[in-house]
C-alpha positions in Angstrom: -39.5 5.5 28.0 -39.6 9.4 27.9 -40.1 11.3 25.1 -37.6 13.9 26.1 -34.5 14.6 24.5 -32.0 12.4 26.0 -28.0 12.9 26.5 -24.8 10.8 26.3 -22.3 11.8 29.1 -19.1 12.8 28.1 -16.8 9.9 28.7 -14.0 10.1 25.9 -10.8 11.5 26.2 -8.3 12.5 23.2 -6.3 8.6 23.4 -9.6 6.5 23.2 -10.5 9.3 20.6 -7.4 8.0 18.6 -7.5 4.6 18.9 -11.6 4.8 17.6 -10.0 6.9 14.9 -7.1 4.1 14.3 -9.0 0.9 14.9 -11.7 1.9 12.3 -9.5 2.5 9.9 -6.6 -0.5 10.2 -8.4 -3.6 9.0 -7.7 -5.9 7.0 -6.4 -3.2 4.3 -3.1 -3.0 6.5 -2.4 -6.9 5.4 -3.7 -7.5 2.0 -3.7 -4.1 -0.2 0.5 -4.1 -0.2 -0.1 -6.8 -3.3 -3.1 -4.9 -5.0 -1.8 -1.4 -4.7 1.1 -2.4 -6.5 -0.9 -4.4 -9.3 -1.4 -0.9 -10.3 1.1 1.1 -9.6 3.5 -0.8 -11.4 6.5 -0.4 -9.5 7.8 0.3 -5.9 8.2 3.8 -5.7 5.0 4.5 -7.4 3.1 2.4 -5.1 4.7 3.6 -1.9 3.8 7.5 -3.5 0.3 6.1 -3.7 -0.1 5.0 -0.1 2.0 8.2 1.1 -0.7 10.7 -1.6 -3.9 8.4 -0.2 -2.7 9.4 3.6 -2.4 12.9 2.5 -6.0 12.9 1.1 -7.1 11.7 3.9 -5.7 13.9 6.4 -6.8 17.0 4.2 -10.3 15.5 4.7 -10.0 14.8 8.2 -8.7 18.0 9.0 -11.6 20.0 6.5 -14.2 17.8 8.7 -12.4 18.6 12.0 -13.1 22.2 11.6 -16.6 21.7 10.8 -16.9 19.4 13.8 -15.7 21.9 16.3 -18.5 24.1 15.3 -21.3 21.6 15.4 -20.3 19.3 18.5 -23.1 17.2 18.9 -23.7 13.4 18.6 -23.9 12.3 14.7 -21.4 13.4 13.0 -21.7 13.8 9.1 -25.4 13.1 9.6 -25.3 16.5 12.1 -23.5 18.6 9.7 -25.5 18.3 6.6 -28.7 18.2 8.3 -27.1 21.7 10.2 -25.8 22.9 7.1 -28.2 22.2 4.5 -31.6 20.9 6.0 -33.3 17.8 7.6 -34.1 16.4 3.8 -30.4 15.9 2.8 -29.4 15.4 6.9 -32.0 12.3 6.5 -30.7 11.1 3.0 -27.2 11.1 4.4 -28.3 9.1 7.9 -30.5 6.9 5.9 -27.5 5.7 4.0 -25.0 5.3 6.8 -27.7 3.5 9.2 -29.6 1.7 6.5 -27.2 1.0 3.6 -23.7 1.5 4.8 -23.3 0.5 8.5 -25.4 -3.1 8.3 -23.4 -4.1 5.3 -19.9 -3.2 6.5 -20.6 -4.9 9.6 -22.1 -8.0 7.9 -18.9 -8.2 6.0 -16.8 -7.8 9.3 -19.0 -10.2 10.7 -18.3 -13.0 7.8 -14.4 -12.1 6.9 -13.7 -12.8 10.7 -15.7 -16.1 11.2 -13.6 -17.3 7.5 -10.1 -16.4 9.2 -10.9 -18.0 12.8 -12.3 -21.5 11.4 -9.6 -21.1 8.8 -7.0 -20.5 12.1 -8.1 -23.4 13.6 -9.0 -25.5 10.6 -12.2 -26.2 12.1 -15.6 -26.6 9.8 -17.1 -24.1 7.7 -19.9 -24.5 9.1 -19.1 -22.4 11.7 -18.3 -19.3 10.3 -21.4 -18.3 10.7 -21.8 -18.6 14.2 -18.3 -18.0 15.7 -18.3 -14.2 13.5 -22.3 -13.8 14.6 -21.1 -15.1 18.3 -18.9 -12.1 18.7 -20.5 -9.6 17.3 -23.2 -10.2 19.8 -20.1 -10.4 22.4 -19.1 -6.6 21.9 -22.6 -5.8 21.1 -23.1 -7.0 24.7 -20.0 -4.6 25.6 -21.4 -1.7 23.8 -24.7 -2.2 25.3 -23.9 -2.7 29.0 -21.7 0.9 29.0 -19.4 2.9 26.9 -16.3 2.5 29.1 -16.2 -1.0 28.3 -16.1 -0.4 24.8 -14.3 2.2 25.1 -11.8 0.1 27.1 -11.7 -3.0 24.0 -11.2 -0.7 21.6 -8.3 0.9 23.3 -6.7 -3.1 23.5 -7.6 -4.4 20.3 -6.3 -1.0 18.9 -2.7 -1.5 20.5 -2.7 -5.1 20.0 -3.5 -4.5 16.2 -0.4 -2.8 15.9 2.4 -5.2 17.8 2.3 -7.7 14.9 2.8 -4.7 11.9 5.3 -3.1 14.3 7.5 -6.4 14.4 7.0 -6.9 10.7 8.4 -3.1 10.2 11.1 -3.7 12.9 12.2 -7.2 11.4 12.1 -6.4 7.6 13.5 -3.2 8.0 16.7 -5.0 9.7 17.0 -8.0 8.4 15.3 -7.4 4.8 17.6 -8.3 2.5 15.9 -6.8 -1.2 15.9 -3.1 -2.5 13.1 -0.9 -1.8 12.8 1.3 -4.4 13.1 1.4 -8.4 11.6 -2.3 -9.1 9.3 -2.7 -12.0 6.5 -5.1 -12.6 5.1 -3.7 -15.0 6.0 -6.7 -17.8 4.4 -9.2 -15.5 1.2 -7.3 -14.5 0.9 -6.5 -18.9 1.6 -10.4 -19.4 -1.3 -11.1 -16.5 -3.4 -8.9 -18.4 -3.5 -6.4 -15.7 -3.8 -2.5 -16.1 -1.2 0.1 -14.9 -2.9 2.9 -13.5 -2.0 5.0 -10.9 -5.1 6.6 -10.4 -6.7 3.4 -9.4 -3.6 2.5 -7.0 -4.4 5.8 -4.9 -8.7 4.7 -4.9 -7.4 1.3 -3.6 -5.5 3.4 -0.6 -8.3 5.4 0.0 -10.6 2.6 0.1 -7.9 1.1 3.0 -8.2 4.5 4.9 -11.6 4.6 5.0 -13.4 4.8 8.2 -11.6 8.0 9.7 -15.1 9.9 9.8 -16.4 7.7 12.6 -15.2 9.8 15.4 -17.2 12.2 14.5 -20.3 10.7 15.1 -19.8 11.0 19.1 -18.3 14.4 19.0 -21.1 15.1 21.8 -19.4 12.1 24.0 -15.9 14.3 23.6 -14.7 15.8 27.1 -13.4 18.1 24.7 -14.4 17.8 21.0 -13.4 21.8 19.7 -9.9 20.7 20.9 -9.6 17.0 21.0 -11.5 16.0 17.6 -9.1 18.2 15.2 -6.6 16.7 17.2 -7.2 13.3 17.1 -7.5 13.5 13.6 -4.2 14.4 13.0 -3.0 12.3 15.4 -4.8 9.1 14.4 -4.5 9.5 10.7 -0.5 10.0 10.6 -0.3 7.0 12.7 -2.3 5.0 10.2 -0.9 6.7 7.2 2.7 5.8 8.8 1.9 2.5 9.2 0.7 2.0 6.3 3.6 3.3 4.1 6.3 1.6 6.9 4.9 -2.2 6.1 5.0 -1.8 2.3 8.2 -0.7 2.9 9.3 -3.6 5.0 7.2 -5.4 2.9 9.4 -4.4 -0.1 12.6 -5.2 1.4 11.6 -8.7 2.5 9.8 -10.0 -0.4 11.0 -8.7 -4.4 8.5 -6.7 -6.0 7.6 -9.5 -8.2 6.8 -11.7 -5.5 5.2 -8.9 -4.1 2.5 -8.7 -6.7 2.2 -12.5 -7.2 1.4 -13.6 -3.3 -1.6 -11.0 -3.9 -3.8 -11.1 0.0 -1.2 -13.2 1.7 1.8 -10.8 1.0 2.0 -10.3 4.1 1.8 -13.8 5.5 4.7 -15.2 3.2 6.7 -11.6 4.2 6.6 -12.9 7.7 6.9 -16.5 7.3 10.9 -14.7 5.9 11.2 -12.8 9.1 9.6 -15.1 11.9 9.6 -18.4 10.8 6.9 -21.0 10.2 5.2 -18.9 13.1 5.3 -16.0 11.0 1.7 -16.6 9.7 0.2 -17.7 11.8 1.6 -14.0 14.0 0.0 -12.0 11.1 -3.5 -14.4 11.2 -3.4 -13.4 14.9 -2.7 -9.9 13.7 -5.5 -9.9 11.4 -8.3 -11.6 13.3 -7.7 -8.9 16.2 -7.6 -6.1 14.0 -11.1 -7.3 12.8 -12.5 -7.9 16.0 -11.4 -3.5 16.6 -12.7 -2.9 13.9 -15.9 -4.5 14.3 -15.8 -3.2 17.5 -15.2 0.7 16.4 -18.1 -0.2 13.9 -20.7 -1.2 16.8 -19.5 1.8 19.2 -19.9 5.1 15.9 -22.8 3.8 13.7 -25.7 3.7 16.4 -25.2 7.4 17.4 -26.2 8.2 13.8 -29.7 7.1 14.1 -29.4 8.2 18.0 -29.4 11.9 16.5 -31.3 11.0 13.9 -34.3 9.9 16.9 -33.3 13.0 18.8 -34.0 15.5 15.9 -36.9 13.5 15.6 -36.8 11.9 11.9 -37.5 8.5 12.4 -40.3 6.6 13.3 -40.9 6.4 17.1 -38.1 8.3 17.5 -38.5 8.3 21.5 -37.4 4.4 21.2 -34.7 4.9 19.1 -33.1 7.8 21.4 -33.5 5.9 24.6 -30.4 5.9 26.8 -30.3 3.0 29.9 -30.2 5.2 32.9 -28.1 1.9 34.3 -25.9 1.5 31.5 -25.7 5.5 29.8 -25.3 3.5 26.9 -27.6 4.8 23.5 -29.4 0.8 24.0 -32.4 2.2 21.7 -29.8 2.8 18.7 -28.0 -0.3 19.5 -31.4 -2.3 18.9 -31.7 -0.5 15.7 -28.2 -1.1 14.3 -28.4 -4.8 15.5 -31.8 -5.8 13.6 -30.7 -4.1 10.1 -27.5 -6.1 10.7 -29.3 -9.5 11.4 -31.7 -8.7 8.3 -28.2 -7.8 6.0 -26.7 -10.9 7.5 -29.7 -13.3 6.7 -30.0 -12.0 3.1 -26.5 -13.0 2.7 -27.0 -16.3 4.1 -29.5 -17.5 2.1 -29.2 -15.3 -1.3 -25.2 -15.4 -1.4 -25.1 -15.1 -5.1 -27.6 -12.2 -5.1 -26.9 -10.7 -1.8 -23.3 -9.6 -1.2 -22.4 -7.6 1.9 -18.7 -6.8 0.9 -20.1 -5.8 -2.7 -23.2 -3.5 -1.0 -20.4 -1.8 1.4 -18.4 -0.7 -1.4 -20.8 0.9 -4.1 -22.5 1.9 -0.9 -19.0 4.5 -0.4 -19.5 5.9 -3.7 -23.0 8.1 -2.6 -20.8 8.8 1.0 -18.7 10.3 -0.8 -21.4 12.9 -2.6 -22.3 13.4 1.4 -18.4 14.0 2.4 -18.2 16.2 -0.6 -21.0 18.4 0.8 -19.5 18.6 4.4 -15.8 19.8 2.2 -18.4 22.6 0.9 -20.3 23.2 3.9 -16.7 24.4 5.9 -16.7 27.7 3.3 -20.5 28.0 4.1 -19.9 28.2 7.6 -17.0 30.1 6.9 -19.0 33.1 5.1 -22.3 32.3 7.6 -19.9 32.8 11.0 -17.6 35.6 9.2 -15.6 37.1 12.2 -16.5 34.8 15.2 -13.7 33.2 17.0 -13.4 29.4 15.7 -12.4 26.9 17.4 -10.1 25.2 14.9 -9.2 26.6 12.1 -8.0 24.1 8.9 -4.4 24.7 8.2 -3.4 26.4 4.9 -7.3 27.3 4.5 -8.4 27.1 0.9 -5.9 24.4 0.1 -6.7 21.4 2.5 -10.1 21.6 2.0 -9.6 22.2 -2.2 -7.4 18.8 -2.1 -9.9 17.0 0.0 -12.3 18.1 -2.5 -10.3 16.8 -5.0 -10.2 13.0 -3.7 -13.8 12.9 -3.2 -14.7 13.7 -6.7 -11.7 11.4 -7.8 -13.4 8.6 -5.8 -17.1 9.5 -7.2 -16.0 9.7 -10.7 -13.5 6.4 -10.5 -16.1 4.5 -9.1 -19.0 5.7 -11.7 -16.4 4.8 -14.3 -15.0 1.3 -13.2 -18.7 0.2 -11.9 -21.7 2.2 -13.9 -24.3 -0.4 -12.4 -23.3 -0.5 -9.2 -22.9 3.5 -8.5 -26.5 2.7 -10.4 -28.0 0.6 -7.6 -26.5 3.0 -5.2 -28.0 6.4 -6.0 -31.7 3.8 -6.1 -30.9 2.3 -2.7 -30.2 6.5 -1.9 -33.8 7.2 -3.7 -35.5 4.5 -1.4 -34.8 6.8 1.3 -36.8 9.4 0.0 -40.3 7.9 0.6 -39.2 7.1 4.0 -38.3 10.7 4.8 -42.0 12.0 3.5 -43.3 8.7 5.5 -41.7 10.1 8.7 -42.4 13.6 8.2 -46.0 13.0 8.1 -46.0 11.4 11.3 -44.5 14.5 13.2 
């Protein structure tokens, strides 16, 4: 292995930039959050504003980043611009936490939800959970690995064939619905289920669903074309998501009554389809689900590993000419892929055998609350450059410059300061796990 700086060609074009945008985000959110969003709105309307506000948060953020990204086009994404904008200390806390914290876990938890729905498909053993979710992670692990047009390639499927199963749902209850979609109120019942109305926490629920646009950004230097194609992608990808996500609550709405709605809680969507389709109807939206899984798995194990592939090329971690290796068969980043794979299979084996101490799902999500301190300082970073670049020729330019990036501002601190307030201890545990990183940084600088 050479210690030189190594490259990643330029494969991706704007659609494959949209699909990693789309299949990242649409998960399982798409199928299970109708019921949950809801259970705080309170009503209808207020819980389709909440999907439609959390879409326009997200865009504002996307769009903020997108401007950023056309300035700093290499390989890392958020990583690259706050090590860019504010130093390789707070570039290496923010890397640590998506490579060591955030990445593994979120995997892990893909990993485990999709082995759960296929033995629960095929009412097969639990026992092999385990193994059929760990089986296909090494399958597009394999795909990843072996070149980036082939996972380029299942991402583009398993992003179209997510959508054909919420398309007919949208289609179907949107013709043959027969309930009103607007003004119904379940407030009584969510009171009497001693459940809170709060619309605040309906629109961190949506934003928890859209989570996951950043990830293009991390192989901004695989663009053809990032200064054009990443802004646009963004806009692209997250009004397609945004759209679908308001167009199946609204189906949803006018095939199910709000107070069913709220009661079928994860399988809204199941029962809403079971109307429209049949006794088939499930089982279309468990098809639906497990391949939107499998792309988003898949748009997980194509973005993370160029984090600590930049990471390795600015040299901050140990044996950093490992990490950045790049198979001269493949052109795939195979030294990052190792990485990613082994904090995975440590992540993984802590949840197998401490489940009640060790929770994947429960370490991805308090994990989002120090991202956000990160995504806050890229929002903050865009007037830096702003004042640092005064009258050079951008790129991209935000639209309606200060107010996107204000309001993306906004729903990152809402976020941070939601999430500190509904769970103190595990925002706690999160700024320690962040703290860990700190020794590791001094560790590596002292090698260099």
């Amino acid at each position: 292995m050479s210690s030189d700086k190594q490259t990643l060609k330029p494969t991706i074009g704007l659609f494959t930039a949209v699909t990693i945008i789309v299949g990242t985000i649409i998960g399982s959110g798409v199928f299970v959050k109708p019921s949950s969003v809801l259970a705080y709105a309170g009503t209808s309307n207020l819980a389709l504003w909440a999907w439609l506000l959390g879409g326009i948060l997200t865009l504002a953020s996307g769009l903020t980043i997108a401007e950023v990204g056309a300035q700093i086009t290499r390989t890392g994404g958020l990583y690259a611009y706050i090590k860019d904008i504010y130093g390789s200390f707070w570039g290496f806390l923010t890397g640590y936490t998506l490579t060591v914290l955030y990445g593994p876990a979120i995997i892990v938890s893909l990993i485990l939800f999709l082995g759960i729905l296929i033995t629960k498909f095929f009412t097969i053993s639990s026992f092999w959970i385990i193994p059929i979710g760990a089986g296909i992670f090494l399958f597009l692990l394999l795909l990843n690995i072996i070149g980036t047009y082939y996972a380029n390639a299942m991402q583009n499927i398993s992003t179209v064939a997510k959508l054909i199963p919420i398309f007919a749902i949208v289609v179907f209850g949107l013709v043959y619905g027969q309930e009103g979609v607007f003004g119904s109120d379940v407030t009584q019942l969510i009171m009497n289920n001693d459940g809170t109305v709060n619309f605040g926490r309906a629109v961190l629920a949506t934003l928890f669903a859209y989570d996951g646009w950043i990830m293009l950004t991390t192989m901004s230097g695989e663009m053809k074309n990032p200064q054009k194609h990443l802004p646009l992608a963004m806009l692209i990808g997250i009004l397609i998501v945004t759209l679908v996500y308001v167009m199946i609550n609204v189906a949803i709405f006018k095939t199910l009554p709000a107070s069913e709605v709220y009661l079928f809680g994860n399988s809204v969507s199941a029962e809403a389809a079971v109307i429209l389709f049949g006794s088939i109807g499930a089982k279309i939206v468990n098809i639906g689900l497990i391949v939107s899984i499998i792309g988003t798995l898949n748009g997980k194990l194509i973005t993370f590993p160029r984090i600590p592939f930049a990471m390795a090329q600015d040299n901050l971690l140990p044996y950093s000419q490992h990490v950045q290796y790049v198979s001269k068969r493949f052109g795939s980043p195979i030294g990052a892929h190792i990485v990613m794979s082994v904090l995975t299979i440590i992540i993984l084996t802590l949840s197998i055998c401490f489940p009640t101490v060790f929770d994947a799902d429960y370490l991805s999500e308090i994990t989002i609350f120090i991202i956000y301190f990160f995504y806050m300082a890229s929002f903050v970073g865009l007037f830096i450059l702003r004042r640092k670049n005064k009258g050079q020729k951008r790129a991209f330019s935000v639209p309606l410059y200060p107010v996107l990036p204000i309001l993306a501002m906004s729903g990152g601190l809402f976020i941070i300061i939601n999430t500190f307030i509904s769970d103190p201890l595990g925002s706690g545990i999160a700024i320690g796990g962040l703290l860990l990183g700190v020794p590791l940084y001094l560790f590596t600088v002292k090698r260099t």
